[in-house]
VOPAGU-2260 file (C-alpha; in pm, 1 decimal, decimal comma):
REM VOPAGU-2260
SITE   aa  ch    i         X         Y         Z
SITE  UNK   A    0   -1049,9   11773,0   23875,7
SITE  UNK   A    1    -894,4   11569,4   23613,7
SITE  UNK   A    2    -694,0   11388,8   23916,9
SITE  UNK   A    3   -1004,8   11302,7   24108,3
SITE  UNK   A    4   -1207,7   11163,1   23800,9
SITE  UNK   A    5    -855,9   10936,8   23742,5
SITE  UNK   A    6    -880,4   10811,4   24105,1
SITE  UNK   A    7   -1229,6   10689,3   24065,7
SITE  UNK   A    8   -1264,6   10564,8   23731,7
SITE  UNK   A    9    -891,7   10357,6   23900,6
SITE  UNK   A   10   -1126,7   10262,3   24182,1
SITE  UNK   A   11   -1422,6   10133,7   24009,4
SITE  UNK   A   12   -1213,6    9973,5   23742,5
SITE  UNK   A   13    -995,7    9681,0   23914,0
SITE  UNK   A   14    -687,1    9890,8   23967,9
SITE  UNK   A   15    -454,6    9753,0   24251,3
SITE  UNK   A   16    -222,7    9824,1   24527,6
SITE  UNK   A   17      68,3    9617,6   24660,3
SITE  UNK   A   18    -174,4    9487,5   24947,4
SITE  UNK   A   19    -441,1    9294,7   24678,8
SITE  UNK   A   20    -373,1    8972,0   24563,0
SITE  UNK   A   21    -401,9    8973,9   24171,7
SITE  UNK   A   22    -199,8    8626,1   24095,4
SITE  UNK   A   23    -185,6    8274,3   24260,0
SITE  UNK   A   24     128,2    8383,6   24466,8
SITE  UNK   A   25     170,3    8004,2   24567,6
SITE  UNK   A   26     300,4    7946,5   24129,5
SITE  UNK   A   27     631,3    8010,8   24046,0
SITE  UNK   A   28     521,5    8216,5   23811,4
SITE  UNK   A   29     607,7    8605,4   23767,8
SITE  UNK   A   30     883,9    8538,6   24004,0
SITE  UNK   A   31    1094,2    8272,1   23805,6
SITE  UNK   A   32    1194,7    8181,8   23478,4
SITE  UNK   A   33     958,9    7938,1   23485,5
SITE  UNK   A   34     887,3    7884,7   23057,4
SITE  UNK   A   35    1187,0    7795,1   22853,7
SITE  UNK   A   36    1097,7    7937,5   22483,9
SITE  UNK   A   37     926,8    8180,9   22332,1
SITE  UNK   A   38     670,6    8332,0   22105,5
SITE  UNK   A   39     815,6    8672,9   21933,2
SITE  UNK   A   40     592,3    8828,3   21682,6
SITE  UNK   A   41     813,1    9167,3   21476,2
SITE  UNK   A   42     702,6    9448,9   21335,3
SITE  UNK   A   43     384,5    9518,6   21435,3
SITE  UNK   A   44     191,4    9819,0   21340,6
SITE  UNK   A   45      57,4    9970,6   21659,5
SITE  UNK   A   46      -3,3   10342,1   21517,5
SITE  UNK   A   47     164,9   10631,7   21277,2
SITE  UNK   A   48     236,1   10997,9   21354,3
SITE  UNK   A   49     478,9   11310,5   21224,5
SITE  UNK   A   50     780,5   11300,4   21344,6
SITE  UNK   A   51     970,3   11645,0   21415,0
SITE  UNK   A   52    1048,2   11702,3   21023,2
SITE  UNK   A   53     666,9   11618,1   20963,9
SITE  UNK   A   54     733,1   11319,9   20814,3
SITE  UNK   A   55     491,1   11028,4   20877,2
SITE  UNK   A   56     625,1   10769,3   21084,7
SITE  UNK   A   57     538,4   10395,2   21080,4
SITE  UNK   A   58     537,7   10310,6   21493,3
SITE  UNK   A   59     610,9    9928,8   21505,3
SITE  UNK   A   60     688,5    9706,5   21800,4
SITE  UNK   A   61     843,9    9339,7   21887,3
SITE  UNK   A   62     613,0    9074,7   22118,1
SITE  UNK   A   63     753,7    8794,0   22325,9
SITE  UNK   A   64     543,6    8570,4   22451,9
SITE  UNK   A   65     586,5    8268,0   22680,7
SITE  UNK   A   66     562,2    7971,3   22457,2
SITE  UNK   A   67     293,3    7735,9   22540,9
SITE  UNK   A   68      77,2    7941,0   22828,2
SITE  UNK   A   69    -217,9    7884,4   22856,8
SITE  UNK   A   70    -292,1    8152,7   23110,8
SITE  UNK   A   71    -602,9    8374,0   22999,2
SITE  UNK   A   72    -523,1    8740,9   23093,4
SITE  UNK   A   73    -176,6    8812,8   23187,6
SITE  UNK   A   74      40,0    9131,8   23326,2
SITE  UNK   A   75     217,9    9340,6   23009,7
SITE  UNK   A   76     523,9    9520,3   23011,4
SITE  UNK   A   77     584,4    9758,4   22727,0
SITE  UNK   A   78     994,4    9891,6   22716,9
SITE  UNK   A   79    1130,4   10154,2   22550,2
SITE  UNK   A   80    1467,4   10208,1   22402,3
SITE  UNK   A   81    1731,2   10406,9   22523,1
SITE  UNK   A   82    1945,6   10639,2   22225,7
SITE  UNK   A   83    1917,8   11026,9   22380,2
SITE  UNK   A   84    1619,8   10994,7   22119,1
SITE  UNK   A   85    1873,3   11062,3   21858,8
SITE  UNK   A   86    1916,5   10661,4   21804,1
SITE  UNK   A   87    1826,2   10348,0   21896,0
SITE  UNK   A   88    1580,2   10078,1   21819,8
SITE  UNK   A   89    1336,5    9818,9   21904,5
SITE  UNK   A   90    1576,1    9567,3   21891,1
SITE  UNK   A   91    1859,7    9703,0   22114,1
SITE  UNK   A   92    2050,2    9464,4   22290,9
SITE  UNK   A   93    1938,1    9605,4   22659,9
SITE  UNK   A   94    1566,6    9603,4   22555,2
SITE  UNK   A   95    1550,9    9292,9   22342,8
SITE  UNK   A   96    1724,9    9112,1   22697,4
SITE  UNK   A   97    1452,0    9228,2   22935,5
SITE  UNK   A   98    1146,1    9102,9   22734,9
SITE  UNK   A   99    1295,9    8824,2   22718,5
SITE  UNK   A  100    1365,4    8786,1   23083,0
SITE  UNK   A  101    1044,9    8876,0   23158,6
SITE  UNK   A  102     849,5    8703,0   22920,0
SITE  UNK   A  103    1017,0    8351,0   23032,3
SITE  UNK   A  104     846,6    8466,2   23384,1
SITE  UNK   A  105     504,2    8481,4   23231,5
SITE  UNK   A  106     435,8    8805,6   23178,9
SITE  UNK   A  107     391,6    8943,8   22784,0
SITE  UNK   A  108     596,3    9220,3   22669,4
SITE  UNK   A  109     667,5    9432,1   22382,1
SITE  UNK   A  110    1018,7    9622,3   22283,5
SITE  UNK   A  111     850,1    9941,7   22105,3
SITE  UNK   A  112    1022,4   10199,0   21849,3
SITE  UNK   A  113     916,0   10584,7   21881,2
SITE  UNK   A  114     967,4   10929,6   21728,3
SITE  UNK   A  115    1353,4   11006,5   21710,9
SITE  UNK   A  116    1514,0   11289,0   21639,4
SITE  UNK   A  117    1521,3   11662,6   21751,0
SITE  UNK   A  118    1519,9   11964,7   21524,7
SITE  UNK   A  119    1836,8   12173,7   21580,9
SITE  UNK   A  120    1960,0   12379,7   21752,3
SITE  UNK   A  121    1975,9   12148,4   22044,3
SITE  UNK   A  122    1831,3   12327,8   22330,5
SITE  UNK   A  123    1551,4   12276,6   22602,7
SITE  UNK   A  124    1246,6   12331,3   22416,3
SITE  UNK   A  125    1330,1   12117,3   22114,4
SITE  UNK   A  126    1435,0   11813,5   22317,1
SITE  UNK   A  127    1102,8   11875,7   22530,0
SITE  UNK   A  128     898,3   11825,2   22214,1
SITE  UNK   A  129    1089,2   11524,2   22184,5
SITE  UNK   A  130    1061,6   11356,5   22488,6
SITE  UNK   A  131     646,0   11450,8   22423,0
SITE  UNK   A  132     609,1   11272,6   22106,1
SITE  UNK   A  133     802,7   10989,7   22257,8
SITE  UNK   A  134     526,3   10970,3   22548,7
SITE  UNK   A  135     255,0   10976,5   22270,7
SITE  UNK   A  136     385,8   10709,8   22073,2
SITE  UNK   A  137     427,1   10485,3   22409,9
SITE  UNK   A  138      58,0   10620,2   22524,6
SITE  UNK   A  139     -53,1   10499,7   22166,8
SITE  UNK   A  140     111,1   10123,8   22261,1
SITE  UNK   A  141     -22,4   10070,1   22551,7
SITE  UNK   A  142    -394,7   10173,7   22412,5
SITE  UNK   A  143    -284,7    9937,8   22124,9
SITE  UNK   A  144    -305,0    9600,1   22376,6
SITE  UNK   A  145    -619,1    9728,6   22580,1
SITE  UNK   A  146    -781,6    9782,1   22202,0
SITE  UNK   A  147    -646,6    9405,4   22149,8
SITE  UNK   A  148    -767,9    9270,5   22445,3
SITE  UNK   A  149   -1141,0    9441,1   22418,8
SITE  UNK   A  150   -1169,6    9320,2   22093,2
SITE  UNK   A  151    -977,4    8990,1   21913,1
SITE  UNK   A  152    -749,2    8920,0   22190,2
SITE  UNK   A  153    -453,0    8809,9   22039,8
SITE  UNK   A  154    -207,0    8876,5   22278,3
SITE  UNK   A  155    -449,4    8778,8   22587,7
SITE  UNK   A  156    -319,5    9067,3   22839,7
SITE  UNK   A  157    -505,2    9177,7   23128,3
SITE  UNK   A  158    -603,5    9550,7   23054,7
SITE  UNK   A  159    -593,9    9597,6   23433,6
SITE  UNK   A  160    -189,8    9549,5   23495,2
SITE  UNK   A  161       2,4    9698,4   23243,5
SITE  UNK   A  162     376,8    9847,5   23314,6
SITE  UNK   A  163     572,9   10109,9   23121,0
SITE  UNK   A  164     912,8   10054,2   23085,1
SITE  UNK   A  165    1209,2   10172,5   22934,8
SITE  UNK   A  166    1605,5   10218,2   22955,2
SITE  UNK   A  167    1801,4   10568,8   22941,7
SITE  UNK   A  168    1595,7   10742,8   22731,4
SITE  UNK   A  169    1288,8   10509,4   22694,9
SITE  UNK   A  170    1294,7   10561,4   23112,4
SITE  UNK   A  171    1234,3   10948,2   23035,5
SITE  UNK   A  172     946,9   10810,9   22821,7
SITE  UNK   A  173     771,9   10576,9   23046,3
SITE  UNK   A  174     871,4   10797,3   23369,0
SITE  UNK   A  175     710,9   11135,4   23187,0
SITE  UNK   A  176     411,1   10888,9   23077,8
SITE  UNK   A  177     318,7   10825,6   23428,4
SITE  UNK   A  178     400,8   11161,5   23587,8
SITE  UNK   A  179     330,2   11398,5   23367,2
SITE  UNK   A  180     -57,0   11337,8   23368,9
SITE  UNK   A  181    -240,9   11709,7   23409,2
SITE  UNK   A  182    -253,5   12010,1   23158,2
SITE  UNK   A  183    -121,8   12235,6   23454,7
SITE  UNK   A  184     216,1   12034,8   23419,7
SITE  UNK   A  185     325,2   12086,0   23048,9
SITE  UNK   A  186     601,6   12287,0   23008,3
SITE  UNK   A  187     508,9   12625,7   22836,9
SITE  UNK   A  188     724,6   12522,7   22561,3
SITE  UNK   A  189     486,0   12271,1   22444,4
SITE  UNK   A  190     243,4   12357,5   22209,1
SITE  UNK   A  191     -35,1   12156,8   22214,3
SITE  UNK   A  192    -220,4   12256,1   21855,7
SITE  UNK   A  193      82,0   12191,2   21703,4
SITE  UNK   A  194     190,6   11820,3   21896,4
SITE  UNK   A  195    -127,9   11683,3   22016,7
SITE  UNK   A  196    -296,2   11664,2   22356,7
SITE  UNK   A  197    -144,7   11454,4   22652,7
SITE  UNK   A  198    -269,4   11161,3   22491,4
SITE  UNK   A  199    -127,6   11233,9   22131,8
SITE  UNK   A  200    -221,0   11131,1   21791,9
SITE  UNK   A  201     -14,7   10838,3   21725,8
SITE  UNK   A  202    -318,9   10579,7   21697,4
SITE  UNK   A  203    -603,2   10369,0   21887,6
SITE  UNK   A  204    -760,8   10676,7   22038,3
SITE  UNK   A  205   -1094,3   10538,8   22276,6
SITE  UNK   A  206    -883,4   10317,4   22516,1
SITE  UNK   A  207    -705,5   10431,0   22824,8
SITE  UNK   A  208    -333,8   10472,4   22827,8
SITE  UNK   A  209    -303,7   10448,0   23198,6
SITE  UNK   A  210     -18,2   10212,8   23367,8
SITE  UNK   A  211     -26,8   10076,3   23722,8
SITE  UNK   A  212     368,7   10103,6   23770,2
SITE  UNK   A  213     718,6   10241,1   23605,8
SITE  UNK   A  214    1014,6   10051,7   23568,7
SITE  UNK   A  215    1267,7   10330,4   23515,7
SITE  UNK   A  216    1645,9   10240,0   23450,2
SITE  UNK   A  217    1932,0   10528,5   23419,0
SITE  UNK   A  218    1654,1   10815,0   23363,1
SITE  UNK   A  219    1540,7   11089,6   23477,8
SITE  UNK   A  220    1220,5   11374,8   23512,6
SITE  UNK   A  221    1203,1   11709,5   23405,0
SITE  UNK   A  222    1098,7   11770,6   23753,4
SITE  UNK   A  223    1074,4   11572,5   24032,5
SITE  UNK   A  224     793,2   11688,5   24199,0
SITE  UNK   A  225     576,0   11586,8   23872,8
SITE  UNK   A  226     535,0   11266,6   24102,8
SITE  UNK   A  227     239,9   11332,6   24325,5
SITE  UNK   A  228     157,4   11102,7   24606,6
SITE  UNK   A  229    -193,2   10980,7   24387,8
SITE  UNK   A  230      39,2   10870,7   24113,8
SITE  UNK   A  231     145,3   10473,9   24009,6
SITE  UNK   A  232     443,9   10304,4   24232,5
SITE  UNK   A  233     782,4   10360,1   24031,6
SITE  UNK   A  234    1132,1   10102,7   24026,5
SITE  UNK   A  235    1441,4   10280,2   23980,3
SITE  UNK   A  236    1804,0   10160,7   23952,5
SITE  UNK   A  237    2092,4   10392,8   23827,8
SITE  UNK   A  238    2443,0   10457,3   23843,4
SITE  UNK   A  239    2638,8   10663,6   24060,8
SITE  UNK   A  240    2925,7   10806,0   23775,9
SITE  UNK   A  241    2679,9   10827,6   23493,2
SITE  UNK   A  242    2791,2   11081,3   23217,5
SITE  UNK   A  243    2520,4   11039,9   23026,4
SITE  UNK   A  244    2166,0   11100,6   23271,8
SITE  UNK   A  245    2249,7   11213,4   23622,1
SITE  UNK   A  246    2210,0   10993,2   23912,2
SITE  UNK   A  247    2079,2   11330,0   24133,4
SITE  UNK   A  248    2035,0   11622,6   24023,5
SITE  UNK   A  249    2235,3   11804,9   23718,3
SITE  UNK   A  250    2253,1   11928,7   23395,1
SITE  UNK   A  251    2198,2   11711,4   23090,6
SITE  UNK   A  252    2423,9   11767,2   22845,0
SITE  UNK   A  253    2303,3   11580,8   22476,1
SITE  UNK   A  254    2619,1   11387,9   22359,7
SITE  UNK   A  255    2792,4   11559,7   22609,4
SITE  UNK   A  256    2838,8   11866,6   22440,5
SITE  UNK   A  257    2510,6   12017,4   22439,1
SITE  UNK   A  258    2377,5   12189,0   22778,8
SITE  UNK   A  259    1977,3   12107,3   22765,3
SITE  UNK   A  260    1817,7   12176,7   23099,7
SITE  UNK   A  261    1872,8   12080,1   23428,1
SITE  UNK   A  262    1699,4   11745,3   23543,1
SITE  UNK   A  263    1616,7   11505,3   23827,3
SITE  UNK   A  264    1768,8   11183,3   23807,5
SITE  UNK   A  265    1656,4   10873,6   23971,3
SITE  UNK   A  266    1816,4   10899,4   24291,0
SITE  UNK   A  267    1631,0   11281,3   24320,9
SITE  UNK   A  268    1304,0   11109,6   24203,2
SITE  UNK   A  269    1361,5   10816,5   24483,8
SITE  UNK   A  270    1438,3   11055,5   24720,4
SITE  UNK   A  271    1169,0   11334,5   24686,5
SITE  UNK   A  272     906,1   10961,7   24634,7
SITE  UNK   A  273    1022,5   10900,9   24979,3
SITE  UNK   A  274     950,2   11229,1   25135,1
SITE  UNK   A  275     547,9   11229,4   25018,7
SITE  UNK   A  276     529,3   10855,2   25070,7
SITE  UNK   A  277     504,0   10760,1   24746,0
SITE  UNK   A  278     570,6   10370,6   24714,7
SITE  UNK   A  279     918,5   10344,5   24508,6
SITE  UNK   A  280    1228,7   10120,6   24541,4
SITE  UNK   A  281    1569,5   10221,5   24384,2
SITE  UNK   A  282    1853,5   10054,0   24371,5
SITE  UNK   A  283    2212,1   10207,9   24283,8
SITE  UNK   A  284    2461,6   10096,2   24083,3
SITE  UNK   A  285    2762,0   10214,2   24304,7
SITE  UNK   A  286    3076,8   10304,7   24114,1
SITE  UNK   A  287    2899,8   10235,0   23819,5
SITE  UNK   A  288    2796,6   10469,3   23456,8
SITE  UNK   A  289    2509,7   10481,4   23235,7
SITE  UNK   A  290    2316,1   10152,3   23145,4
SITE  UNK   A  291    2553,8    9893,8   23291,6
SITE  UNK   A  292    2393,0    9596,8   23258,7
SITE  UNK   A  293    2434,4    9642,1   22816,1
SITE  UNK   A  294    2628,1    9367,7   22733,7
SITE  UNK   A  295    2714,3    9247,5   23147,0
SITE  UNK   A  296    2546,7    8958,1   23272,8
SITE  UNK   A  297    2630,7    9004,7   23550,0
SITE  UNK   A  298    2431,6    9372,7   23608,5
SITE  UNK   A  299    2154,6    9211,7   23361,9
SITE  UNK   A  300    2096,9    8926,5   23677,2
SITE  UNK   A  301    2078,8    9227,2   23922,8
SITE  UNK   A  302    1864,2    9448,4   23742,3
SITE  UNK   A  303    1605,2    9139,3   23646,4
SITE  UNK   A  304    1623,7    9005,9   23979,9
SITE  UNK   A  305    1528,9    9350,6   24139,2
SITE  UNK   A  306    1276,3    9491,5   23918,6
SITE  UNK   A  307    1085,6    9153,5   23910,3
SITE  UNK   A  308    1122,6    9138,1   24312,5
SITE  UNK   A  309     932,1    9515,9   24254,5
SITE  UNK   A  310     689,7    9367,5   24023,5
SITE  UNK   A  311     589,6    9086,6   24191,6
SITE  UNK   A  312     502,9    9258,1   24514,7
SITE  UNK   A  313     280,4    9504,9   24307,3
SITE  UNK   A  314      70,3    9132,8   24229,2
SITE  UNK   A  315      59,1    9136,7   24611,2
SITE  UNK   A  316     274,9    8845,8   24634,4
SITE  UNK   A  317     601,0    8833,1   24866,2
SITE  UNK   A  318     925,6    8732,2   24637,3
SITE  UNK   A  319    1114,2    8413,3   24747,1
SITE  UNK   A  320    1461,0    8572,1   24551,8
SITE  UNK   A  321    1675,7    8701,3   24789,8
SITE  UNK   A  322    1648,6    9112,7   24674,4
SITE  UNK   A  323    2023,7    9204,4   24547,1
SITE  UNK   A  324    2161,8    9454,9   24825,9
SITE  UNK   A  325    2031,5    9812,7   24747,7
SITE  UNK   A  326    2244,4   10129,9   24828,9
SITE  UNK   A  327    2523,3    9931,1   24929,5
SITE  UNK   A  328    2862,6   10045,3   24792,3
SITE  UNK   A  329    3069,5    9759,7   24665,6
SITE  UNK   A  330    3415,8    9822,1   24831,7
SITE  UNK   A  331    3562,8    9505,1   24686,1
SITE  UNK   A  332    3534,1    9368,9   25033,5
SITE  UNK   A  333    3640,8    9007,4   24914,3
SITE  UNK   A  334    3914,5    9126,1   24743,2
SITE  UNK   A  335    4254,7    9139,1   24933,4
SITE  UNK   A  336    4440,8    9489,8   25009,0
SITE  UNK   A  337    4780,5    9298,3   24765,9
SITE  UNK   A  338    4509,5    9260,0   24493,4
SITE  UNK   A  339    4374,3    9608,0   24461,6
SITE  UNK   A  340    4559,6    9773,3   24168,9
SITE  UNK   A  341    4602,4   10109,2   24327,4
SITE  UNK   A  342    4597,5   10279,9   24648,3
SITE  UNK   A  343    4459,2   10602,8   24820,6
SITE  UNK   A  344    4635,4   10791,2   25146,3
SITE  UNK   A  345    4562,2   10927,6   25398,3
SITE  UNK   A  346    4230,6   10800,4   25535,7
SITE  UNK   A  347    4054,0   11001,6   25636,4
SITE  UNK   A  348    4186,2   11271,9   25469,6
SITE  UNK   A  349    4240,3   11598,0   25540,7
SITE  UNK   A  350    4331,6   11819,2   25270,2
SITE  UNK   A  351    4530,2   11683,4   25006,3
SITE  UNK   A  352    4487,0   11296,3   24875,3
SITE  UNK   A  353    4721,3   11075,7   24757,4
SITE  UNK   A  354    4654,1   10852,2   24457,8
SITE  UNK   A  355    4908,1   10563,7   24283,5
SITE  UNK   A  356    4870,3   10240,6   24076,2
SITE  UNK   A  357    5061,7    9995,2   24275,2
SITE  UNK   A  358    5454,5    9970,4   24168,3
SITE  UNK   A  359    5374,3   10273,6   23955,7
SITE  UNK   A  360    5267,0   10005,3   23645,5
SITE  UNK   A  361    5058,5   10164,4   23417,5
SITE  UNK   A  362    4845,8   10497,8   23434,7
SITE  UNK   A  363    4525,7   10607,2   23567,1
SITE  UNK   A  364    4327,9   10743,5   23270,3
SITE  UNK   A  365    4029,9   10908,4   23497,0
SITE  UNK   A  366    3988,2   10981,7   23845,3
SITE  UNK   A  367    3635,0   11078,6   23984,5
SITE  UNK   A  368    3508,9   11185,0   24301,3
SITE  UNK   A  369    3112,2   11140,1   24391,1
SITE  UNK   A  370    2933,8   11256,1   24740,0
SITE  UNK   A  371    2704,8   10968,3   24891,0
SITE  UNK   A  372    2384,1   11073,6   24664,0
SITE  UNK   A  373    2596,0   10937,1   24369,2
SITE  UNK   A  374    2645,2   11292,6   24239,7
SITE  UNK   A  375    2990,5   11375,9   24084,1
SITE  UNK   A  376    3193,5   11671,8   24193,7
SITE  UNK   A  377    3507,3   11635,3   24085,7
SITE  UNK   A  378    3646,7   11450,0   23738,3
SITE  UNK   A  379    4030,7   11462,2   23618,0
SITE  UNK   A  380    4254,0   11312,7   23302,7
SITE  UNK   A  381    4528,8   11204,9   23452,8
SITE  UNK   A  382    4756,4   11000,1   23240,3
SITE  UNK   A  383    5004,8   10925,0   23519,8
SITE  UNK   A  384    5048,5   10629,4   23757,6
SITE  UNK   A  385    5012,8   10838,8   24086,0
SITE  UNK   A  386    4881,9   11203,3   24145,3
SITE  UNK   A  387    4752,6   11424,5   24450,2
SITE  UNK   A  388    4403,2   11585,8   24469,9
SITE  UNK   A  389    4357,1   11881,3   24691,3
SITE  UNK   A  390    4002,6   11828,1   24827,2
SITE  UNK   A  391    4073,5   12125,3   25091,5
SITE  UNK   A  392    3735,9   12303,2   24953,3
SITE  UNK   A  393    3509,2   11929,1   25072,4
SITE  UNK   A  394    3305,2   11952,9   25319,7
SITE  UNK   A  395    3396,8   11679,3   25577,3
SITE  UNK   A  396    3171,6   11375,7   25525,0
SITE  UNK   A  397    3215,0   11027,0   25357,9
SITE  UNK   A  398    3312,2   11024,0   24965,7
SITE  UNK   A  399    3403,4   10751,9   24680,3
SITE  UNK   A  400    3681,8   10760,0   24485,6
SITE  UNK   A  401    3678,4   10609,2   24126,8
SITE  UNK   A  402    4002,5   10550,7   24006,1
SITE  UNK   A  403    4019,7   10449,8   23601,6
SITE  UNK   A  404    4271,9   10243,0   23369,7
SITE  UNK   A  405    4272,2   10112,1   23031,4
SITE  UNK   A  406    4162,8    9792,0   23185,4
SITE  UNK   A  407    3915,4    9845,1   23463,8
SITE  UNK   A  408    3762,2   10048,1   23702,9
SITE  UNK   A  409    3790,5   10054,7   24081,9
SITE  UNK   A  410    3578,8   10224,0   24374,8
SITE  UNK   A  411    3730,1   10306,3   24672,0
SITE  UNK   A  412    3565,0   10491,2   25024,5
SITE  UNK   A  413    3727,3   10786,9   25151,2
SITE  UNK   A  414    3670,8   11013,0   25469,8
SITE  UNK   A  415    3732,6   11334,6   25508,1
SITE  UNK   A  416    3763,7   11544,6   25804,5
């Protein structure tokens, strides 16, 4: 019931599709950098709640604005940091990048903090709580701005497109905002009387918390099949040798010692979108681990340039940036066979694989070997300039090869028969 009361109060309230119009697609605007500066307003007080000690905890956020816009009601995107909720902040590097990226396209968006920590011992239940009082705070954000724009309007949003974000962990956040919408889908773990409803207690209770898309980088769900085919178009991009969140579908393992549950990563949540014709795009970071584009400007560009391509055809416009190459392996194709560092024989293979740094200089510190879906079956300390792998229990089929020094990382394609 509660799904088809959503639907229509979406219906009858100016909620879109990628087919409507909701911009002048003919302006640079959303799909450029088109402002050059600014407006960032700190710390502001967007709602309070107990955090797993029960301790009350101030919830503050960062706003970037574009400076000088005089655009009435514009799109907001509200991020969340990553940190395996044990760490992080507002102002993380990753996070503080994006708003400004996006901002300096026209849209408004705020870098939030939320409830960190998890009470010990470390197990699936306790880091389920977590990831639900993180989803409350961001629920309580996002009712902060429609509050703002029913009332003194400072931040001039349109209550009508607003986008949860978030990166590692803040993607489990805004991913588990969106999906995990009905009663009938909260794990039995959670205890409602004791952590609030699905809407939480974390401040401006009256407004909806609803978003009309998810921008999720390097997370994951609880479940995939939380995403029902009535649910909000989702972005994902992720990386194929990611220790930290799985690219398909694994085990989580907190700081990588602790075993918490099993989860679906994005290329699962892509996938199983795919199957019910849910409206999703993901792109993967081949040969790549968690949250690449912290500190790289180079995976920055890429992940900008394809979530705003995403974006921008949820305004119902059609992006005039060529999309960066989804699902495409980067096999170093430029680079010449006498400048690859190392190299792998026979190809195709059929039971035992060779593996040597070229004129034995130096020694490979990893070696890991994914399937096509990105997910990792195979990862070895090496220490040695050349080594064999028996890979007589693969089933034949196409494979990468990621081959690791103290100095970089290469990707290589492998067959095996």
């Amino acid at each position: 019931m509660k799904k088809i009361v959503t639907l229509i109060t979406i219906l009858f309230s100016g909620y879109f599709t990628s087919s409507a119009q909701l911009v002048d697609c003919s302006s640079a605007r959303f799909d450029t950098e088109v402002f050059s500066s600014l407006d960032t307003t700190n710390d502001v007080v967007f709602g309070a709640n107990l955090d797993y000690n029960g301790v009350n905890t101030i919830l503050t956020m960062d706003i970037y604005q574009p400076q000088g816009d005089t655009m009435a009601a514009r799109p907001l995107i509200v991020w969340a940091h990553g940190g395996s909720f044990l760490s992080g902040t507002k102002n993380d590097l990753d996070v503080q990048q994006l708003c400004e990226h996006f901002a300096k396209r026209g849209y408004v968006c705020a870098t939030i903090n939320y409830r960190l920590g998890i009470a010990f011992p470390y197990n699936e239940a306790n880091t389920t709580a977590t990831v639900y009082r993180a989803v409350q705070d961001m629920k309580a954000a996002i009712r902060f701005f429609r509050k703002d724009a029913a009332t003194t309007n400072d931040y001039q949003i349109d209550p009508n497109i607003i986008y949860a974000g978030g990166s590692s962990a803040g993607a489990f956040t805004a991913l588990h905002l969106a999906y995990l919408n009905e009663y009938s889908e909260l794990p039995a773990t959670i205890d409602t009387s004791i952590l609030g409803d699905l809407e939480g207690n974390s401040g401006n209770s009256g407004y909806s918390s609803d978003v009309n898309a998810v921008v999720n980088l390097c997370g994951a769900l609880g479940n995939k099949t939380l995403v029902k085919i009535t649910d909000v178009p989702f972005v994902s991009m992720h990386g194929t040798i990611d220790d930290v969140v799985p690219y398909a579908t694994d085990v989580i393992n907190l700081l990588g010692i602790f075993p918490i549950m099993q989860v679906d990563g994005s290329y699962s949540i892509a996938a199983y979108g795919d199957s019910i014709g849910q409206t999703n795009q993901m792109y993967t970071y081949f040969g790549a681990g968690h949250v690449p584009y912290y500190s790289n400007v180079a995976y920055m560009d890429t992940t900008v340039r394809f979530v705003s391509n995403f974006l921008f055809t949820q305004l119902g416009c059609t992006p005039s940036d060529p999309e960066p190459l989804p699902n495409t392996f980067n096999l170093n194709t430029t680079v010449s066979e006498i400048e690859r560092s190392f190299e792998i024989y026979p190809n195709p293979v059929s039971t035992e694989l060779c593996i040597a740094l070229k004129n034995n200089v130096g020694k490979i510190d990893k070696i890991r070997i994914n399937d096509i879906s990105g997910k990792e079956l195979l990862l070895l300390n090496i220490s040695e300039p050349k080594t064999k792998i028996d890979l007589s229990s693969l089933s034949s089929g196409t494979y990468f090869v990621s081959i690791q020094t103290k100095d970089k990382t290469e990707v290589r394609k492998f067959i095996k028969n």
